[in-house]
Each structure stands twice: as structure tokens, then as C-alpha cells.
LUMLOKE-70030 format. One line per 2 residues: number of its first residue (from 1); their letters; for each residue x, y, z of C-alpha. Coordinates in nm, 2 decimals. Each point is the difference from the previous one (the first is absolute). Layout:
N
NUM) a) X/Y/Z  ... .
//
This chain:
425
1) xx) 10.67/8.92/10.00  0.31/-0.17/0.16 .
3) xx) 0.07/0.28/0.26  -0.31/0.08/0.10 .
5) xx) 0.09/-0.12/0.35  0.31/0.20/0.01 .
7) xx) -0.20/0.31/-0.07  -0.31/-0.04/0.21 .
9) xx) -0.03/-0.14/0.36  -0.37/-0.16/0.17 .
11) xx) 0.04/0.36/0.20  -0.01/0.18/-0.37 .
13) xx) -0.25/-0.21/-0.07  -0.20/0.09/0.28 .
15) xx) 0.06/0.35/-0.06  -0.16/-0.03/-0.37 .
17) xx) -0.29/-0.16/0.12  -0.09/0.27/0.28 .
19) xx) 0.08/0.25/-0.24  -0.27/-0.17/-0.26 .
21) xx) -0.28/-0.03/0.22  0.01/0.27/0.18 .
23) xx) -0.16/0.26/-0.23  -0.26/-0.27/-0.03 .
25) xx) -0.10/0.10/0.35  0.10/-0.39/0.11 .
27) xx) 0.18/-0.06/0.36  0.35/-0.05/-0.02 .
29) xx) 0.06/-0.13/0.32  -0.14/-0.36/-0.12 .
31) xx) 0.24/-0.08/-0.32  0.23/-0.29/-0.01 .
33) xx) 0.22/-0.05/-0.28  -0.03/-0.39/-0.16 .
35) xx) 0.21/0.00/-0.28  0.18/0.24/-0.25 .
37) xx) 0.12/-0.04/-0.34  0.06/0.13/-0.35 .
39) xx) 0.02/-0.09/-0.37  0.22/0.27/-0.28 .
41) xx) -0.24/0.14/-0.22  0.05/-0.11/-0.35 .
43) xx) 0.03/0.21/-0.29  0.05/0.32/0.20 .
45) xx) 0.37/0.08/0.07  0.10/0.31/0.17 .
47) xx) 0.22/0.28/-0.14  0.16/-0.04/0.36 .
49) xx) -0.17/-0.26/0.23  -0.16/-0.30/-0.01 .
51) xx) -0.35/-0.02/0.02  -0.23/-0.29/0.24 .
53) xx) -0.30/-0.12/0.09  0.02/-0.03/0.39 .
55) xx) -0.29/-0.16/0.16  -0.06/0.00/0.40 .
57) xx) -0.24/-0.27/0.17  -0.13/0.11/0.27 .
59) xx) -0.23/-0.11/0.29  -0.29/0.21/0.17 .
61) xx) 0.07/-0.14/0.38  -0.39/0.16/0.11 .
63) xx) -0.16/-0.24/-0.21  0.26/-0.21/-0.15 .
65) xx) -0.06/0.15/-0.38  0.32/-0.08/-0.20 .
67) xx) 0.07/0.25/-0.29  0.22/0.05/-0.29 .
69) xx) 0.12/0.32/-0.13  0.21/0.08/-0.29 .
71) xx) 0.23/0.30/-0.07  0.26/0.14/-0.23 .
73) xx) 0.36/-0.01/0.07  0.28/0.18/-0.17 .
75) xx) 0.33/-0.08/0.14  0.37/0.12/-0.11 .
77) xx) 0.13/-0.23/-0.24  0.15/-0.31/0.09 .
79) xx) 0.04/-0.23/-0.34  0.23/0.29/-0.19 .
81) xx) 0.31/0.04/0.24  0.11/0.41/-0.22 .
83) xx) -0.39/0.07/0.02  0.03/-0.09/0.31 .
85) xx) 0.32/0.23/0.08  -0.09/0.32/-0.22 .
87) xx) -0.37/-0.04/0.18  0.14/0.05/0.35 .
89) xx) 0.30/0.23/-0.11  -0.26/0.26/-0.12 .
91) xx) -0.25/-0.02/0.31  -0.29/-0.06/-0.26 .
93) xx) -0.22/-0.27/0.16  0.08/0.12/0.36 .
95) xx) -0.13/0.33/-0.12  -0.34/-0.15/-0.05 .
97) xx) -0.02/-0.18/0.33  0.10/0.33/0.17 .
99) xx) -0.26/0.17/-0.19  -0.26/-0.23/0.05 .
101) xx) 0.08/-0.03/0.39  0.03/0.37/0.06 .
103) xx) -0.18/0.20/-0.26  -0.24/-0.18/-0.12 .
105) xx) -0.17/-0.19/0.35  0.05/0.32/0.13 .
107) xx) -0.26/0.25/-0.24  -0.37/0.03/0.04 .
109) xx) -0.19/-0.30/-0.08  -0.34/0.10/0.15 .
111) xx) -0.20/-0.16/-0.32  -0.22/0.32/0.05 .
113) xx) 0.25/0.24/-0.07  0.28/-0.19/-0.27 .
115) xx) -0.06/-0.24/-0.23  0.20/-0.31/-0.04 .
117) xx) 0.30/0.07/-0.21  0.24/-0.25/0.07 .
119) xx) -0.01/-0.40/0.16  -0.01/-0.04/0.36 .
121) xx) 0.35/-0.13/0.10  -0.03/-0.23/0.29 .
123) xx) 0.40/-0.04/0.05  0.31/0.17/-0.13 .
125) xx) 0.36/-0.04/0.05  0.34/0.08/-0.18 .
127) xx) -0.05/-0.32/-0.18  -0.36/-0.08/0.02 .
129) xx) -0.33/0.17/-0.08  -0.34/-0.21/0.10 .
131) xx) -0.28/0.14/-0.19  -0.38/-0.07/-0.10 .
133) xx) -0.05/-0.21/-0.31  -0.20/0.17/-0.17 .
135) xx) -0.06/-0.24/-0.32  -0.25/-0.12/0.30 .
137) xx) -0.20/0.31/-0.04  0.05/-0.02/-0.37 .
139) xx) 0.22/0.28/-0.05  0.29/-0.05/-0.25 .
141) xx) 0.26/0.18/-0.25  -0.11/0.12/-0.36 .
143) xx) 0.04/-0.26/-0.27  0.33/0.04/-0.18 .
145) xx) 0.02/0.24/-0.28  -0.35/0.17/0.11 .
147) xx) -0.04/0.35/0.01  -0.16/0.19/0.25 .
149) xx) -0.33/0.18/-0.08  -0.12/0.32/0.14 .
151) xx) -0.21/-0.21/0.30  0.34/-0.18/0.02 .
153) xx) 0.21/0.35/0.10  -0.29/0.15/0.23 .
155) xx) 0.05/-0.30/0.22  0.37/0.05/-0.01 .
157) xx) -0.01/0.38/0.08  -0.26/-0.05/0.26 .
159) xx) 0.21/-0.22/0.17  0.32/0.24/-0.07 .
161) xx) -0.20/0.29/0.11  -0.12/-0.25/0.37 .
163) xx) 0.38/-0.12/0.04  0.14/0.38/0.01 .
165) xx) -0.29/0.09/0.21  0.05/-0.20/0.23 .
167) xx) 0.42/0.05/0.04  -0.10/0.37/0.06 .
169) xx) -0.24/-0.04/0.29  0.24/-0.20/0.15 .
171) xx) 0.29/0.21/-0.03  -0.22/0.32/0.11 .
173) xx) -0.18/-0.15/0.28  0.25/-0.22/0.16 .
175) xx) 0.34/0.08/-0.07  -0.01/0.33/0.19 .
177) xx) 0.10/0.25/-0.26  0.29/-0.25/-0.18 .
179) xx) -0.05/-0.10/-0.32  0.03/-0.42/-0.10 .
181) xx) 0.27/0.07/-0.20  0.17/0.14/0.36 .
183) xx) -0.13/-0.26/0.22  0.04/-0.36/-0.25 .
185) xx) 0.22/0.16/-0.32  0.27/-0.22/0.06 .
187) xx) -0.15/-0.29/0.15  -0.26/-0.04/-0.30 .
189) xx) 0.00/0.31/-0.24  0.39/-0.08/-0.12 .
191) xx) 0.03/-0.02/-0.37  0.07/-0.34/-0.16 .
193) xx) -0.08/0.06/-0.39  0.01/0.37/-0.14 .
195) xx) 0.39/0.02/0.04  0.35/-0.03/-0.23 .
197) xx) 0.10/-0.31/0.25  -0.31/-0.20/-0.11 .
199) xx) 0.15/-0.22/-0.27  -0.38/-0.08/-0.06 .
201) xx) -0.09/0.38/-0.04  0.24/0.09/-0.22 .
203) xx) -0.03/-0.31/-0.26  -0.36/0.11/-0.01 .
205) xx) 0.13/0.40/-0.14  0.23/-0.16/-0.21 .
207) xx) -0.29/-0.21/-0.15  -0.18/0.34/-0.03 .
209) xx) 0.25/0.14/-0.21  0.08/-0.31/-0.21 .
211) xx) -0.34/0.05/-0.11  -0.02/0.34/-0.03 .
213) xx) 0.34/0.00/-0.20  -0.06/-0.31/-0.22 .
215) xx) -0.36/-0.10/-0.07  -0.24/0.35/0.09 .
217) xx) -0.15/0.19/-0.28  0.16/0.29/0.11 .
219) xx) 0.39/-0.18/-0.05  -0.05/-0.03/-0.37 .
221) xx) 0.09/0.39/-0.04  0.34/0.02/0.03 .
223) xx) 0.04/0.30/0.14  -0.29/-0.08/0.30 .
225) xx) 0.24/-0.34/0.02  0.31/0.13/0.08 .
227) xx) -0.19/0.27/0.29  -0.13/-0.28/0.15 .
229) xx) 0.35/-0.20/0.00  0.17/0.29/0.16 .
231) xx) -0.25/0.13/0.20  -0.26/-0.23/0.09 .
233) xx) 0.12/-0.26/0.31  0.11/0.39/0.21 .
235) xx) -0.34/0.12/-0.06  -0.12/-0.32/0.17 .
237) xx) 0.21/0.03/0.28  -0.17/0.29/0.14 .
239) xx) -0.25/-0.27/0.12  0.25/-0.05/0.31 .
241) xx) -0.05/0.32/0.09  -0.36/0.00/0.04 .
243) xx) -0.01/-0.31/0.17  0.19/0.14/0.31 .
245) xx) -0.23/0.12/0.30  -0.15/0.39/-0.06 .
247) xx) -0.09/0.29/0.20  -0.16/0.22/-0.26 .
249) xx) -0.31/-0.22/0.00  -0.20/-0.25/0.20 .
251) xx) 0.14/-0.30/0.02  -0.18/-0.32/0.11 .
253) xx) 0.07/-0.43/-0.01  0.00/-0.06/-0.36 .
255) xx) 0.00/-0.37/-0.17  0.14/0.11/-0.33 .
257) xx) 0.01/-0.42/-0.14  -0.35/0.07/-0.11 .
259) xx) 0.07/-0.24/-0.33  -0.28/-0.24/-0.03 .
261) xx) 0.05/-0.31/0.17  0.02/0.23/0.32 .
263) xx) -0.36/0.07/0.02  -0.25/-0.32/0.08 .
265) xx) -0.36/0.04/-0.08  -0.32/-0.14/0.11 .
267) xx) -0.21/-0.11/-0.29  -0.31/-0.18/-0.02 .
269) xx) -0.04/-0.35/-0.04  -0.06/-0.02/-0.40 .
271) xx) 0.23/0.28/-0.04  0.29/-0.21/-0.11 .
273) xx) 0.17/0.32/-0.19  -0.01/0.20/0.33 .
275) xx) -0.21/0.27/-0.24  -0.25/0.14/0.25 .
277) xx) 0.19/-0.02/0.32  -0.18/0.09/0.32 .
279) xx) 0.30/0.07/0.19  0.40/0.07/0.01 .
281) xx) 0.30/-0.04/0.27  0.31/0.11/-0.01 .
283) xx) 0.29/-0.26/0.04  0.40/-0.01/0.00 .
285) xx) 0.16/0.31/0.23  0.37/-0.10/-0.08 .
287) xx) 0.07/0.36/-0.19  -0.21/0.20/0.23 .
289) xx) 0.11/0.34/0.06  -0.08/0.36/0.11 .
291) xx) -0.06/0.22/-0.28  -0.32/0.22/-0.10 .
293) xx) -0.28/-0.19/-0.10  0.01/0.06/-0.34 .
295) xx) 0.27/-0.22/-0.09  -0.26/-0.33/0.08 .
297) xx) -0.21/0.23/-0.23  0.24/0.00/-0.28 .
299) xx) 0.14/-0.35/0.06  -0.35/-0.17/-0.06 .
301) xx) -0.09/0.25/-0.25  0.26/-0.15/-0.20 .
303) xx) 0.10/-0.29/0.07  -0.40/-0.12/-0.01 .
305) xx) -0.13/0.14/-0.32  0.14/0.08/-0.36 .
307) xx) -0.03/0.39/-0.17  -0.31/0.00/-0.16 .
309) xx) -0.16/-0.11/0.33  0.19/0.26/0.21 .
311) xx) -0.09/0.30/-0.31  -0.33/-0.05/0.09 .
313) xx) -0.08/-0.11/0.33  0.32/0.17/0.25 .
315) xx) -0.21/0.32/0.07  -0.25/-0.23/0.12 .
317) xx) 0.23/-0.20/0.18  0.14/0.31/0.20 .
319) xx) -0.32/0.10/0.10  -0.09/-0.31/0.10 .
321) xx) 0.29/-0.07/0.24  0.01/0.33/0.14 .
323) xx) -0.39/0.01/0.09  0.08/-0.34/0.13 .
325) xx) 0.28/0.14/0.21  -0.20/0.29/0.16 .
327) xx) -0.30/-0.22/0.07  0.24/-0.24/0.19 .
329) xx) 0.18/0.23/0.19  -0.35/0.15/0.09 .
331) xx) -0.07/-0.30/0.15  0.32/0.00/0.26 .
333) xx) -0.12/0.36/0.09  0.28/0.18/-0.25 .
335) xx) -0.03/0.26/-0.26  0.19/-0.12/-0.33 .
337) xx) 0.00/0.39/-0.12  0.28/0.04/0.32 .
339) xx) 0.17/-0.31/-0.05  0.05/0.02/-0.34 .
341) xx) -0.19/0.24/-0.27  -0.13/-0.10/-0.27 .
343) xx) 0.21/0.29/-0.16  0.36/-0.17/0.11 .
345) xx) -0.14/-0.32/-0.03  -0.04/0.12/-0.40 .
347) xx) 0.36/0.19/0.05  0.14/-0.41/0.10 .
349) xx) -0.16/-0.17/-0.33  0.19/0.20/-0.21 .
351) xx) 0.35/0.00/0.23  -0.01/-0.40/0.04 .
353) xx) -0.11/-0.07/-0.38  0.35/-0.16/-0.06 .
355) xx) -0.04/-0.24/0.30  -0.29/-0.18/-0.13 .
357) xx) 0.13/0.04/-0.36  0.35/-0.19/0.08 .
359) xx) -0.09/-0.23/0.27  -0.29/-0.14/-0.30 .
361) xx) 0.25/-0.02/-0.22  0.22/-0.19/0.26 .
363) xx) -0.26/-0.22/0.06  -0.17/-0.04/-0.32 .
365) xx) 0.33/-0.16/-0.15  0.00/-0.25/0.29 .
367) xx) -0.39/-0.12/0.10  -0.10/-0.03/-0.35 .
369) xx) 0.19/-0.27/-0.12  -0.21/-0.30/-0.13 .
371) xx) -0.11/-0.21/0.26  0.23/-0.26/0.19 .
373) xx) 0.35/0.17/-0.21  0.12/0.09/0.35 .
375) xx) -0.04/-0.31/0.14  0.09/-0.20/-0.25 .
377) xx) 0.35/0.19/-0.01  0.05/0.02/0.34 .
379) xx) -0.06/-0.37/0.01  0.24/-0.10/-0.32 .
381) xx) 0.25/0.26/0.03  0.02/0.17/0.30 .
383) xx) 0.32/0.24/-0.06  -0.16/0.12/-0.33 .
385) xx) -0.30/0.09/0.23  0.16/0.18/0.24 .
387) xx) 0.20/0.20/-0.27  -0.30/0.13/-0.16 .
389) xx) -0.14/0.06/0.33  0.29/0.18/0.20 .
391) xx) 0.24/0.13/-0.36  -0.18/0.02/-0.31 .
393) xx) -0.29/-0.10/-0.18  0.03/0.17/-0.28 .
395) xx) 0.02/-0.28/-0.25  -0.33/-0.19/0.19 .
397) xx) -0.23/0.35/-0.01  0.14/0.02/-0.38 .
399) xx) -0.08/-0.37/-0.09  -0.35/-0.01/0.15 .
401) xx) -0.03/0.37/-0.16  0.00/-0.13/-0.37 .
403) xx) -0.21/-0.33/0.08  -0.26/0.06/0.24 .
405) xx) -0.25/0.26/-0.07  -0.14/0.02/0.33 .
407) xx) 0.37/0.09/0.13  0.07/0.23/-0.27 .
409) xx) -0.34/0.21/0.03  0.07/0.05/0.40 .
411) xx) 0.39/0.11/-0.08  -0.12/0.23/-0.33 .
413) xx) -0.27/0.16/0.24  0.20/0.16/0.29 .
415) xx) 0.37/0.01/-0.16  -0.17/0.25/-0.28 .
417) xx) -0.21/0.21/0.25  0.34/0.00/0.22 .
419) xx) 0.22/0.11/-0.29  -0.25/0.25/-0.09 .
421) xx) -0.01/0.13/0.34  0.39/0.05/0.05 .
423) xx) 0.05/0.17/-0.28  -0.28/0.15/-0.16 .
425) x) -0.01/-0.18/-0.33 .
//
């Protein structure tokens, strides 16, 4: 990576190192940076950065023992000059680096009492995050086009259920009766996405209409057609409302981009289809906010599994993260039924339903395009690319709709059960 040197110093460096060995229980008096350098990762571009491989050589003065360590760097984008620009005019990559440098390093992380829900961050800055790798520990995204089994979602809600846990123990035990949303709301909890001034946003509800209007099941009744013409794209935009902060329930730090190249899990060596995982982290904050817990619910409900799997397994799944949620918040020494009863947290499933039911939409009409179609277009025709990606994409979400079945399966699933739930057909 060109700039590396412009972004990181042998001080930064240094920093990194300490940072890394010292939950090892190593001295960190005795560390003397050699060398420093890194290579783009291939293959894996970012929605809004630029992903590295940084590796740090390092010398053990004691005995002389010279070391290498690798790590994971995201940076804000430096090879698209309007990414580049709509990246730092919205705040969303310093919003990560804040969150990882004062909420994150900031909760419980006595292994006795949380388990590990997201990767240790070892440097973060408004245009630089320094993270584990953790391909080194074998941990990786699900294989494209995979769905999530019911092993899959327990991990996730677990991990849901540790991340909220842990946000509330720090805002009742250390922020002396504030709330996060008082102390960091605007430095880190700002919205970025769920608003009419996100070109991005809104192409995605326009997509969800397209499809609702021109190729759904339900638009070949011309009556149910012309409802949804007229009526449709205002009933989705009550999904701004209901991202906005609340005070009638408890609110927490939420992740909401819970779609499913933002969860990394550990498999075993032979498991090449990542179908038994034995573990899940969370990663990617950029849309973090402070909302009641059960829109992370309703976000990986959705945007993780199809109907059929969420008709039969979503009573499970709500026990499951909610007896994971009181067990956690057990552990820090707090009672879940005063911080949030199971009773309201039932009461927030069924207020938030349209959150997780447009932002799937949103999302499903712009991660499930066949592999490397982004890139390719981004590479051979970059206006059309960020057209589709900032005005409209209609005629891209109704191309790959009639060819690809994958596509077409993900759109049918939540645009019918989303038309069904606005208006009752």
C-alpha cells in the first residue's frame, strides 16, 4: 500500500506492538520496532476503505528474539477520489475509529465475565483502524450465497445479545447516570444511512418498490398494483422515524449492518463451508447507533435467513437471545428484568418490524449481486457505478431479478413479506 507511511509512524508502530503483547502478559518495556510494511489485500474491496495486510518486525531487546506480527488494516479510501469525498463528508469511517477507541476499549473484557464479540483493535484513528487478522486464527466470512443455519443464527444472537450487554454495563456503571447516547451521540451515534439525504438509502426503497410494483406476486392484481404505486414508498418512510433516538424504551449501541459479510466465523480446519462453526465476531461499526436492542434482533433476523427458516425457528431465536442477554448481564452483576423486560423487549419486535424488513430489502438488492458485478463496473465504468449506487438502481436490481435465481429468491422473500406487512394483503 503506497501510503502506508503517510498513515503510520515507527511511534504507531510501536504503539501496535505494545498493545499486541501485552494481553499476552509479555514486558513492554523491551520492544524495538525493525521494520514495518504492508501489501492491499486482493479480492476484498471495501464498500468504504481499503483493506491491508500490515505487518510489524519487531525485536525482543531481553534476549534479542525478533518477531513478526500481522494485522488487519482498514483505511479511508484513497484510490476512488468521490468515495473518498462522500466517505469523509458523512463521518462514516471516523465513526468506527471513535467507536472502537472510546466504546469499545473501554467495556468489560474480563474473559470471565464477557465473551469475545468483536476483534481486538490495537490502533484507531479518523482514517485508520489497526486490527487482529483473524484469517490467522481461521476465522472468515460465510461463502457467498450461503445461508445461515439455525447453529449459524445462535452464534450471531449470542454475540448480539454479549455486544448490548456489555454497552449497558458501561453506560450504568461508569457514565454516572447519562446515557451513551448523552455522553458520545454525536461524536459516534450520528446517523449516516437510515435518512432522505442518503442518495444510497433511498435508491435501495426505490428498488423495493420497483420490485414490489413490477415483478411481486402480489402486483399482478391490478387493484393491489395501483395501492402499492400510490401508497407504498410513504409507508416505508416511516422507517426514519424509528431510527431516531427513543425514550419510551431502552436503548443501547446497536450495529444494525448485520448483513453477512459482517460476521467472521471460526471454523475448523476441514470445515471449508464454515457449516459447524465453533465461534462468531462481530465486525464493521460504521452504522452503529442507539436504539433498543431489538432492531439488531430484527436486522439479523432478516437479513440472515429466508421465511420458511424464520416460520419455524424465530420463537426459538427470541428465546435464545434473550436467555443469552440475562445470563450476560448476570455476569456484570445486572438484572436484565430492570434493564429491559422481557415484556417491552416483546412490545420492540413488533414496533421495529419495518426496520429490519426495509433495511433487508435495501440491502438484499445491493450485496446479492453475482460475484465480482461491482467491481467489475466500478472498474469499467465508474459513473454508471456510482449512479446505481448514489441515484437509482432500479434497472440493475430488475436485470439481475429476471436472470439470476439466487437474486430473485432473496428479493421475492422479504419484498412479499414487507408488502404483506404494510398493508395487510
Amino acid at each position: 500500500m503506497a501510503s502506508i507511511r503517510d498513515l503510520l509512524s515507527n511511534d504507531d508502530c510501536d504503539k501496535i506492538i505494545k498493545r499486541f503483547v501485552s494481553p499476552l502478559g509479555d514486558d513492554t518495556a523491551d520492544i524495538r520496532i525493525i521494520s514495518y510494511d504492508a501489501e492491499v489485500i486482493p479480492g476484498h474491496p471495501g464498500y468504504i476503505g481499503d483493506y491491508s495486510y500490515l505487518r510489524i518486525t519487531y525485536q525482543r531487546t531481553a534476549d534479542d528474539r525478533i518477531e513478526t506480527a500481522r494485522f488487519f488494516v482498514k483505511t479511508i479510501p484513497h484510490y476512488d477520489a468521490e468515495l473518498r469525498k462522500l466517505v469523509e463528508a458523512c463521518g462514516i469511517f471516523r465513526k468506527e475509529a471513535v467507536f472502537y477507541d472510546k466504546l469499545h476499549a473501554h467495556y468489560q473484557r474480563d474473559p470471565a465475565k464477557v465473551c469475545k464479540w468483536a476483534p481486538d483493535c490495537y490502533l484507531a484513528r479518523s482514517e485508520l483502524i489497526v486490527l487482529e487478522d483473524l484469517s490467522l486464527s481461521r476465522y472468515r466470512t460465510m461463502p457467498f450465497q450461503k445461508l445461515f443455519r439455525e447453529h449459524h443464527m445462535q452464534l450471531v444472537f449470542d454475540r448480539l445479545a454479549q455486544m448490548h450487554a456489555c454497552a449497558i454495563e458501561f453506560e450504568v456503571k461508569q457514565l454516572n447516570g447519562r446515557t451513551i447516547e448523552d455522553v458520545y451521540g454525536e461524536e459516534i451515534l450520528f446517523e449516516t444511512t437510515f435518512t432522505p439525504t442518503s442518495g444510497w438509502f433511498v435508491a435501495g426503497m426505490k428498488g423495493i418498490l420497483t420490485v414490489a410494483r413490477d415483478r411481486s406476486h402480489h402486483s399482478k392484481d391490478p387493484s393491489k398494483r395501483a395501492i402499492i404505486e400510490k401508497e407504498m414508498m410513504s409507508r416505508l418512510e416511516h422507517v426514519y422515524a424509528l431510527s431516531k433516538s427513543t425514550d419510551q424504551f431502552r436503548c443501547t449501541v446497536v450495529h444494525r449492518d448485520l448483513w453477512f459479510n459482517n460476521f467472521m466465523f471460526q471454523c475448523a480446519p476441514g470445515d471449508t463451508e464454515c457449516d459447524n462453526p465453533l465461534d462468531c465476531l462481530l465486525i464493521d461499526f460504521q452504522l452503529a447507533r442507539y436504539l433498543p436492542p431489538a432492531v439488531d434482533f430484527l436486522c439479523a433476523l432478516y437479513l440472515l435467513t429466508d421465511r420458511a427458516q424464520r416460520d419455524q425457528q424465530q420463537e426459538r431465536f427470541v428465546e435464545s437471545y434473550y436467555g443469552s442477554f440475562q445470563r450476560k448481564l448476570a455476569l456484570l452483576g445486572l438484572d436484565a428484568a430492570l434493564l429491559l423486560p422481557r415484556e417491552q423487549f416483546e412490545e420492540t419486535l413488533a414496533h421495529y418490524r419495518l426496520v429490519g424488513l426495509v433495511w433487508t430489502g435495501i440491502l438484499h438488492g445491493f450485496v446479492n449481486f453475482p460475484q465480482g458485478m461491482m467491481d467489475d463496473l466500478h472498474q469499467s465504468d465508474s459513473d454508471t457505478y456510482t449512479r446505481m449506487s448514489m441515484v437509482n438502481r432500479d434497472d440493475f436490481i430488475l436485470k439481475y431479478y429476471d436472470c439470476d435465481r439466487f437474486y430473485r429468491d432473496r428479493m421475492d422473500d422479504i419484498v412479499n413479506e414487507t408488502i404483506e406487512y404494510l398493508f395487510d394483503f
